[in-house]
N, CA, C and O atoms as a printed pandas DataFrame, in Angstrom:
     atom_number atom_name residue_name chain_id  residue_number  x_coord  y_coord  z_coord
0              1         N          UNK        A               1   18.938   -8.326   -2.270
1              2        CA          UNK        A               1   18.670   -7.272   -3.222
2              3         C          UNK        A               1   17.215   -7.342   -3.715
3              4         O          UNK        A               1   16.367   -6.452   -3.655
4              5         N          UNK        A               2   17.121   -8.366   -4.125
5              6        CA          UNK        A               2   15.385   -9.200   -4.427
6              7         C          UNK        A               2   14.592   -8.215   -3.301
7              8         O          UNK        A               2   14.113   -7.160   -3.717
8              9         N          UNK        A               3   14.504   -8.446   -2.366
9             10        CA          UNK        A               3   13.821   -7.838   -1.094
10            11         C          UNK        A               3   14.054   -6.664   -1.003
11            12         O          UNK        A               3   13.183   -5.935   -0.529
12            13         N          UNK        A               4   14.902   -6.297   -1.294
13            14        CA          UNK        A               4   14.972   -4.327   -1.151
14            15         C          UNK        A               4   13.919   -4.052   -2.163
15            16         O          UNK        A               4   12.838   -3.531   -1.888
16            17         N          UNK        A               5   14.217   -4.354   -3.112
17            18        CA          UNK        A               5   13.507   -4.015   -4.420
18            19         C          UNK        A               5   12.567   -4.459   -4.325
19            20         O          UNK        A               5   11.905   -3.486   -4.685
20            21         N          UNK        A               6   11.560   -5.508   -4.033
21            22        CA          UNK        A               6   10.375   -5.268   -4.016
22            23         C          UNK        A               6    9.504   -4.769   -3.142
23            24         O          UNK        A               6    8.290   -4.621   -3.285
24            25         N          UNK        A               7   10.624   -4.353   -1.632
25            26        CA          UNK        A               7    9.942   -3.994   -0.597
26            27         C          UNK        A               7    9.296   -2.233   -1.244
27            28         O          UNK        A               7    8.197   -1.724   -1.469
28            29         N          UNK        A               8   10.633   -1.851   -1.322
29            30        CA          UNK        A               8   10.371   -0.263   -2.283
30            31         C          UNK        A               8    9.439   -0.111   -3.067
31            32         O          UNK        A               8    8.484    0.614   -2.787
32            33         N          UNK        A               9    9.557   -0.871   -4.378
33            34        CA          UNK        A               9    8.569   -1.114   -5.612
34            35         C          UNK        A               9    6.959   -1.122   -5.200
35            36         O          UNK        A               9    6.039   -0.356   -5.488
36            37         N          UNK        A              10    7.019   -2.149   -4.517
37            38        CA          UNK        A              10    5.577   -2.379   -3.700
38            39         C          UNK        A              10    5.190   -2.037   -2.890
39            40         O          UNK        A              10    4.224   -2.642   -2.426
40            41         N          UNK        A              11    5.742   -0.759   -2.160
41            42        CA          UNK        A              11    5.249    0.216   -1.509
42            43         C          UNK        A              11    4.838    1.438   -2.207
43            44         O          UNK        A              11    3.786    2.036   -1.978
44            45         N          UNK        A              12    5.474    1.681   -2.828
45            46        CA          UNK        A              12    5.144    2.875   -3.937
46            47         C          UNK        A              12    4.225    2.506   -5.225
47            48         O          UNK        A              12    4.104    3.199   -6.236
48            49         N          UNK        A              13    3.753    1.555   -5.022
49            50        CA          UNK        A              13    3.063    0.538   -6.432
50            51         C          UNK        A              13    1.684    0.778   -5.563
51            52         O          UNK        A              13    0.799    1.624   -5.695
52            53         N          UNK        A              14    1.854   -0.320   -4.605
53            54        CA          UNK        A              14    0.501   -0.384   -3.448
54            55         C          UNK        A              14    0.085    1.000   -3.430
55            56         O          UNK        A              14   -0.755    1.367   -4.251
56            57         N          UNK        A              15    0.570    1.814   -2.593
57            58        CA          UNK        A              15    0.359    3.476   -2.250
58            59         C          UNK        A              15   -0.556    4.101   -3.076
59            60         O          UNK        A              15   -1.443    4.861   -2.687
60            61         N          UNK        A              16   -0.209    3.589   -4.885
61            62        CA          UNK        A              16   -0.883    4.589   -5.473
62            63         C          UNK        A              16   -2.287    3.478   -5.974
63            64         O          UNK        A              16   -3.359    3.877   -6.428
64            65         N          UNK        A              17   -2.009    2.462   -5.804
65            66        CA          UNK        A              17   -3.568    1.469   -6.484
66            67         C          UNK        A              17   -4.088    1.809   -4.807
67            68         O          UNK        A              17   -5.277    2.123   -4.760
68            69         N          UNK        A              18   -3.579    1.794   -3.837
69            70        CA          UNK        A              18   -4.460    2.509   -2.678
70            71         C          UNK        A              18   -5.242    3.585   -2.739
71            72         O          UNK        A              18   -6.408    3.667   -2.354
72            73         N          UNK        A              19   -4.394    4.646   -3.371
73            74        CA          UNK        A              19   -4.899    6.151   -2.943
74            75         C          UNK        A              19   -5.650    6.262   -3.980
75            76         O          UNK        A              19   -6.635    6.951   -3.715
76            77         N          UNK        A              20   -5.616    5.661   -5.717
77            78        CA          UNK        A              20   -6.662    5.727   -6.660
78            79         C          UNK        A              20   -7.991    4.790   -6.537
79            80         O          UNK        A              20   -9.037    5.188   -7.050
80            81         N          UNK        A              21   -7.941    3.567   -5.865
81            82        CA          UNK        A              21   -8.667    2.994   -5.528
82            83         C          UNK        A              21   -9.815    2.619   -4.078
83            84         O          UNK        A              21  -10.954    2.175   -3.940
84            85         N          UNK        A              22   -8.849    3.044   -3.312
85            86        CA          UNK        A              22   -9.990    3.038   -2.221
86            87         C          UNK        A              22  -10.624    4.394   -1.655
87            88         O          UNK        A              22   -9.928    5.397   -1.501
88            89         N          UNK        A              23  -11.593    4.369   -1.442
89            90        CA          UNK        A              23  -12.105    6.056   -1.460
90            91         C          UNK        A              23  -12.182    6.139   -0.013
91            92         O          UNK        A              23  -13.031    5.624    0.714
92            93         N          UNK        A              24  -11.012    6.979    0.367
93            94        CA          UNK        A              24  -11.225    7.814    1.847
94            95         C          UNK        A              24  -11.896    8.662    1.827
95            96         O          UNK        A              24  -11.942    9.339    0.800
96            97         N          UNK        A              25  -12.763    9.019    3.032
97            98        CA          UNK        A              25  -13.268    9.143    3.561
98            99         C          UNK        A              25  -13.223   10.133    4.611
99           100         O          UNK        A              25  -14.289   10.219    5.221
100          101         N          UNK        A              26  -12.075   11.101    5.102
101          102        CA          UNK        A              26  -11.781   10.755    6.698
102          103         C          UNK        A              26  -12.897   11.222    7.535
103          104         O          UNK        A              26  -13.774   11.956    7.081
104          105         N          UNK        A              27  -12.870   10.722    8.999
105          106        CA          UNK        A              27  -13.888   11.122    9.756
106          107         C          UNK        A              27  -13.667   11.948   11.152
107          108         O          UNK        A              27  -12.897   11.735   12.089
108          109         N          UNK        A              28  -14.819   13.161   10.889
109          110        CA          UNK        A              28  -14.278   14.095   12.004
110          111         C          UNK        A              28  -15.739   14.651   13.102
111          112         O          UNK        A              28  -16.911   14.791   12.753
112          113         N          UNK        A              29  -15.370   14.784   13.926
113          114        CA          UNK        A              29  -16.509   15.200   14.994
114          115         C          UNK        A              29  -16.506   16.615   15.501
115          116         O          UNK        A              29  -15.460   17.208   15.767
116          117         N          UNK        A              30  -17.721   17.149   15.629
117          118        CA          UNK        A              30  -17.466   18.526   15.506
118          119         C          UNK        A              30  -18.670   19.178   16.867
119          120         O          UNK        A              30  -19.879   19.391   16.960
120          121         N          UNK        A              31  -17.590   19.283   17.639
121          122        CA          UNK        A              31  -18.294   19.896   19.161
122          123         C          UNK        A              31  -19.515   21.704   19.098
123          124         O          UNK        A              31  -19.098   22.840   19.325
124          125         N          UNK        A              32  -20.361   21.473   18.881
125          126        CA          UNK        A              32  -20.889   22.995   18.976
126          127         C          UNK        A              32  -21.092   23.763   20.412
127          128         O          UNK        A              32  -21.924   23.439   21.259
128          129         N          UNK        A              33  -20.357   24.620   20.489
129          130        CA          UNK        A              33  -21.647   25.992   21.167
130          131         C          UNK        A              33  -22.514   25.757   21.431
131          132         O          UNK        A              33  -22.847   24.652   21.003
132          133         N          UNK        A              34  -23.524   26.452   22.243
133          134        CA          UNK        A              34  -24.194   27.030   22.204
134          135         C          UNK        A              34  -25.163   28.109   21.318
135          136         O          UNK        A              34  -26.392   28.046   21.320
136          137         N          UNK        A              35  -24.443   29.021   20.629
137          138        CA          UNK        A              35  -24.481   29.848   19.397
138          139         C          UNK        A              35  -24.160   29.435   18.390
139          140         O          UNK        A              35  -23.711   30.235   17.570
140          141         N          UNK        A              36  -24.279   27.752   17.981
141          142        CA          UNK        A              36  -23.709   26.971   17.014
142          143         C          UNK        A              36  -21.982   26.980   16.218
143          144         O          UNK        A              36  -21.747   26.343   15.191
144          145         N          UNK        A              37  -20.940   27.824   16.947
145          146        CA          UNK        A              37  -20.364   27.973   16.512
146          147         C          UNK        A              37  -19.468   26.361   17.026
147          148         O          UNK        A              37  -19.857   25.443   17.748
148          149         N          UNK        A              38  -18.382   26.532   16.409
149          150        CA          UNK        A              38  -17.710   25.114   16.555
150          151         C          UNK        A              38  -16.539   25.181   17.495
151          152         O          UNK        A              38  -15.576   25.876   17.169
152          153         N          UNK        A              39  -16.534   24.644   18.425
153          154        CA          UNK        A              39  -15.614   24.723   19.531
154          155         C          UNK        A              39  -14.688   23.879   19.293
155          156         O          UNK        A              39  -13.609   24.440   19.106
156          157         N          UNK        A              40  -14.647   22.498   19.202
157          158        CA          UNK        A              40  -13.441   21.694   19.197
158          159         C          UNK        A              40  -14.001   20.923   17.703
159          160         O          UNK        A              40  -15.194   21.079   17.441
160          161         N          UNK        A              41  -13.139   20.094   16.730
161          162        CA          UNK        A              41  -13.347   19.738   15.524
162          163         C          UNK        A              41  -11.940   18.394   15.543
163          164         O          UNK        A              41  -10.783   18.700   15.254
164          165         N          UNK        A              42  -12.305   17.125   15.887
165          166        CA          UNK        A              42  -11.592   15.873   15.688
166          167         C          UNK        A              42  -11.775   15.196   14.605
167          168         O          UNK        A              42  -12.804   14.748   14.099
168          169         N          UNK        A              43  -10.376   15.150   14.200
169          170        CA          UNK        A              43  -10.482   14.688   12.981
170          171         C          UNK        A              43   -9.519   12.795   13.216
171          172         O          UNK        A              43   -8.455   12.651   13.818
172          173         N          UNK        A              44  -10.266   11.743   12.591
173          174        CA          UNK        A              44   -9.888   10.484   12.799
174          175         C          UNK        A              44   -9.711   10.083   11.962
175          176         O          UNK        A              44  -10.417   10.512   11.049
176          177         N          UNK        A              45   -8.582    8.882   11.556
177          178        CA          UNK        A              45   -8.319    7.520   10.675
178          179         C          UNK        A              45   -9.346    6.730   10.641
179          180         O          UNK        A              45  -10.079    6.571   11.617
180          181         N          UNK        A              46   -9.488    6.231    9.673
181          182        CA          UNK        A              46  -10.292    5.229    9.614
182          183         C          UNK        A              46   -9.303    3.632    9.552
183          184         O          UNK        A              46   -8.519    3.236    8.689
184          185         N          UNK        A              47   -9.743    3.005   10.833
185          186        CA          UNK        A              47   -8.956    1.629   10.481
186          187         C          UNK        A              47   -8.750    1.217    9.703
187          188         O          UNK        A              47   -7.610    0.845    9.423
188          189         N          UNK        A              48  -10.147    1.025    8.681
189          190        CA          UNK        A              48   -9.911   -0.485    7.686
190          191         C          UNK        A              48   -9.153    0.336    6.706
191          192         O          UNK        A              48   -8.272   -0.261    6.086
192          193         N          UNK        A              49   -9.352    1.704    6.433
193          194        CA          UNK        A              49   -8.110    2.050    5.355
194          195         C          UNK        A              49   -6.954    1.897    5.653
195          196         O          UNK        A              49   -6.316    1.498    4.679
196          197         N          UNK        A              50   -6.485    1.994    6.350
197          198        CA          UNK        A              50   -4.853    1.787    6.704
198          199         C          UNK        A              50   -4.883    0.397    6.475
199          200         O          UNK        A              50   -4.268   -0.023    5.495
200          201         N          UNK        A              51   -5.689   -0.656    7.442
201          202        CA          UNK        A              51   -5.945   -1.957    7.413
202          203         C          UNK        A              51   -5.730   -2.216    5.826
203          204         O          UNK        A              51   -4.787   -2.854    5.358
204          205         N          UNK        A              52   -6.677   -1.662    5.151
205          206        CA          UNK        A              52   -6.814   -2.508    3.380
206          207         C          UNK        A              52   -5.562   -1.668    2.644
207          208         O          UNK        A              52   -5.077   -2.122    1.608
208          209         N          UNK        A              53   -5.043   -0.373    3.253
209          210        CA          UNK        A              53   -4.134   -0.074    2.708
210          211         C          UNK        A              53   -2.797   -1.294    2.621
211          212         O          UNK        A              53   -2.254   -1.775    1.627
212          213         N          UNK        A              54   -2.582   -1.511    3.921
213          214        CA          UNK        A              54   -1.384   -2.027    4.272
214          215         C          UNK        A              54   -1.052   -3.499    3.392
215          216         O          UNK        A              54    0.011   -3.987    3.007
216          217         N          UNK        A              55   -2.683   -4.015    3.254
217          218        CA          UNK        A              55   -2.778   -5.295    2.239
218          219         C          UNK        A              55   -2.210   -5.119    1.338
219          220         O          UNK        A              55   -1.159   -5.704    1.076
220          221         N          UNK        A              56   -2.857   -4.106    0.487
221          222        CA          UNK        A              56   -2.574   -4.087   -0.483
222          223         C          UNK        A              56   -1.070   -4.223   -0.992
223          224         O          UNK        A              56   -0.534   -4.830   -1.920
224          225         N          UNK        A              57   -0.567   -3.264    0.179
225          226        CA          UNK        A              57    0.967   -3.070   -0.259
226          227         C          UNK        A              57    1.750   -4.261    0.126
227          228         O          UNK        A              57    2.632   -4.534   -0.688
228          229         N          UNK        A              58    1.669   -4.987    1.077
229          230        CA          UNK        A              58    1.881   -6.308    1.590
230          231         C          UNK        A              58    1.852   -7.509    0.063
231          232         O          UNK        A              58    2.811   -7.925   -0.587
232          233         N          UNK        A              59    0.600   -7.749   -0.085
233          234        CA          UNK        A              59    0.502   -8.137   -1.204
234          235         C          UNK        A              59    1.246   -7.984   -3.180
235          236         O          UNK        A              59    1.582   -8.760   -4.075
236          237         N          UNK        A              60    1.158   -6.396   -2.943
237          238        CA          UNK        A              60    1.563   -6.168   -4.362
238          239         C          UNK        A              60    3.162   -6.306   -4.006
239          240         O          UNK        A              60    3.987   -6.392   -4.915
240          241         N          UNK        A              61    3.596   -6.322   -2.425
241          242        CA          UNK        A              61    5.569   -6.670   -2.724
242          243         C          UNK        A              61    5.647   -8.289   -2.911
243          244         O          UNK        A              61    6.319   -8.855   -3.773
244          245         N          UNK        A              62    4.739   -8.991   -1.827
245          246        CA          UNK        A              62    4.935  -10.163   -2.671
246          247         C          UNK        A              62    5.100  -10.698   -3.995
247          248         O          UNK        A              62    6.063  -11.270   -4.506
248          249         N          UNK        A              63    3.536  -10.283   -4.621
249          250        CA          UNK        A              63    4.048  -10.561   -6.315
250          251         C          UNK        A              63    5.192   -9.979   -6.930
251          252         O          UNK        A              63    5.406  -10.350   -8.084
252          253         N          UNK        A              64    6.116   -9.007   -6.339
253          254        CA          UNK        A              64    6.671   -8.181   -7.136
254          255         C          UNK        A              64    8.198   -9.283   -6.927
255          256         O          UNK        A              64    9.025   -9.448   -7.824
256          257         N          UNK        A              65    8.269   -9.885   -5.626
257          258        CA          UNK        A              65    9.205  -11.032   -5.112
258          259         C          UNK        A              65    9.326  -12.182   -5.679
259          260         O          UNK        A              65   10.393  -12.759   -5.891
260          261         N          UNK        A              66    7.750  -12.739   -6.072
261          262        CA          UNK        A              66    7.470  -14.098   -6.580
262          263         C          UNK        A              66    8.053  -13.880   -7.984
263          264         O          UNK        A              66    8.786  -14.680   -8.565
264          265         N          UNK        A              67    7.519  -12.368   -8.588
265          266        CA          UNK        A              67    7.882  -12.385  -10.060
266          267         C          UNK        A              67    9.684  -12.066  -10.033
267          268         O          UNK        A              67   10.281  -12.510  -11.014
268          269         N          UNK        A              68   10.180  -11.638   -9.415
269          270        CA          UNK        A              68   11.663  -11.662   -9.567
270          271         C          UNK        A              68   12.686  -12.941   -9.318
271          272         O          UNK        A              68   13.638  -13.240  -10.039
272          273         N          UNK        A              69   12.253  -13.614   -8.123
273          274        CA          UNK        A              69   12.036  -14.817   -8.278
274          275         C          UNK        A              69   12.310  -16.087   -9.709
275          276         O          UNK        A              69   13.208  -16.793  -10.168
276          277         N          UNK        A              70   10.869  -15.751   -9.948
277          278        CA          UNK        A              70   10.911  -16.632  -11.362
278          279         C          UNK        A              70   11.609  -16.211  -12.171
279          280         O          UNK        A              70   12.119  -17.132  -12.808
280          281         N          UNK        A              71   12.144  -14.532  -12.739
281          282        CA          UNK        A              71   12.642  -14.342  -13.605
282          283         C          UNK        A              71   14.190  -14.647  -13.160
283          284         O          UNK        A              71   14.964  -15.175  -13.958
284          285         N          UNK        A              72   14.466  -14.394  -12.247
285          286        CA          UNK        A              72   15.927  -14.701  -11.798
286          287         C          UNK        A              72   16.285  -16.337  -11.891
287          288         O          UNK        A              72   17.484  -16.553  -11.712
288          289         N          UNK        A              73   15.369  -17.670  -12.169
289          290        CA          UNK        A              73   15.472  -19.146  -11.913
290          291         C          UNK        A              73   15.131  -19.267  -13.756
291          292         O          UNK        A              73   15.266  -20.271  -14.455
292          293         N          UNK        A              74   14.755  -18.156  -14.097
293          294        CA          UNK        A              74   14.166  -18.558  -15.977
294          295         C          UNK        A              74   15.526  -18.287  -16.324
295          296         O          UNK        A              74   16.224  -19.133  -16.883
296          297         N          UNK        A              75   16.073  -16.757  -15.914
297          298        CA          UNK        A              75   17.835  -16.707  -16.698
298          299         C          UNK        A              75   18.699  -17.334  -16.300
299          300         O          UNK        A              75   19.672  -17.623  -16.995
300          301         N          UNK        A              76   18.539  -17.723  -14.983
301          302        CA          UNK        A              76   20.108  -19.041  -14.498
302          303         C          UNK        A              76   19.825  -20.467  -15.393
303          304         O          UNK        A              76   20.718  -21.200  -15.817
304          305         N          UNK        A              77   18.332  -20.680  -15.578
305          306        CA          UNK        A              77   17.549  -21.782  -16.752
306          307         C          UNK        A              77   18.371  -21.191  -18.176
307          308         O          UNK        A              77   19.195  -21.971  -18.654
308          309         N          UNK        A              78   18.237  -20.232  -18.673
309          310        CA          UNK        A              78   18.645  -19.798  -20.037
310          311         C          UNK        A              78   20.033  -19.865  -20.027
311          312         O          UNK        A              78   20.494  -20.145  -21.133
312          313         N          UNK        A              79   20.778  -19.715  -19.226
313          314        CA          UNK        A              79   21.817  -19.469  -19.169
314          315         C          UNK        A              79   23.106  -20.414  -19.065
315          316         O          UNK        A              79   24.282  -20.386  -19.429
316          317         N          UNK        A              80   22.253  -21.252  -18.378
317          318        CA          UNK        A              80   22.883  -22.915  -18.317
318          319         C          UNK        A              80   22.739  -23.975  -19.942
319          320         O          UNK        A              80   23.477  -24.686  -20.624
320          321         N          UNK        A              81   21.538  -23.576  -19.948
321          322        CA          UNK        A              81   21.374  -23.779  -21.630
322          323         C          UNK        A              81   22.410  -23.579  -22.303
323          324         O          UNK        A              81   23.223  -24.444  -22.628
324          325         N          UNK        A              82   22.459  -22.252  -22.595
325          326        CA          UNK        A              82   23.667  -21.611  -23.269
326          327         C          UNK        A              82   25.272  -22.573  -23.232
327          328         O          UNK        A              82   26.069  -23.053  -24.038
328          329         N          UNK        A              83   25.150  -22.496  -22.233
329          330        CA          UNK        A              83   26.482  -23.307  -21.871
330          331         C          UNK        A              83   26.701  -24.592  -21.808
331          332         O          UNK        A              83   27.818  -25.014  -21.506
């Protein structure tokens, strides 16, 4: 359950510190004419964004694991207390 939930969380967490934080860019090539008009127009990904995207999100599910983790070993801790 741990892992569902932070896989989700930290994809949709990552996604948006991605899309507010790293500034795309995209890159496109643009074939002319003769008469300068534009014949063919390719438009490309840029690796390292996907690349630093994917970190990010990689990363922010980990912490989101490590921190559920601890909180799940602090209340079985509190809880044993109790008892």
């Amino acid at each position: 359950m741990k892992g569902k939930i932070s896989i989700i969380s930290g994809l949709l967490i990552g996604l948006l510190i991605s899309y507010f934080t790293l500034d795309y860019r995209g890159s496109s090539t643009s074939f002319l004419g003769v008469d300068g008009k534009v014949l063919n127009e390719i438009t490309e990904l840029d690796f390292s964004f996907i690349n630093n995207a994917f970190l990010i999100i990689v990363i922010t599910s980990g912490i989101i694991y490590f921190l559920l983790v601890k909180l799940e070993k602090s209340e079985q801790k509190h809880n044993k207390s109790r008892n």
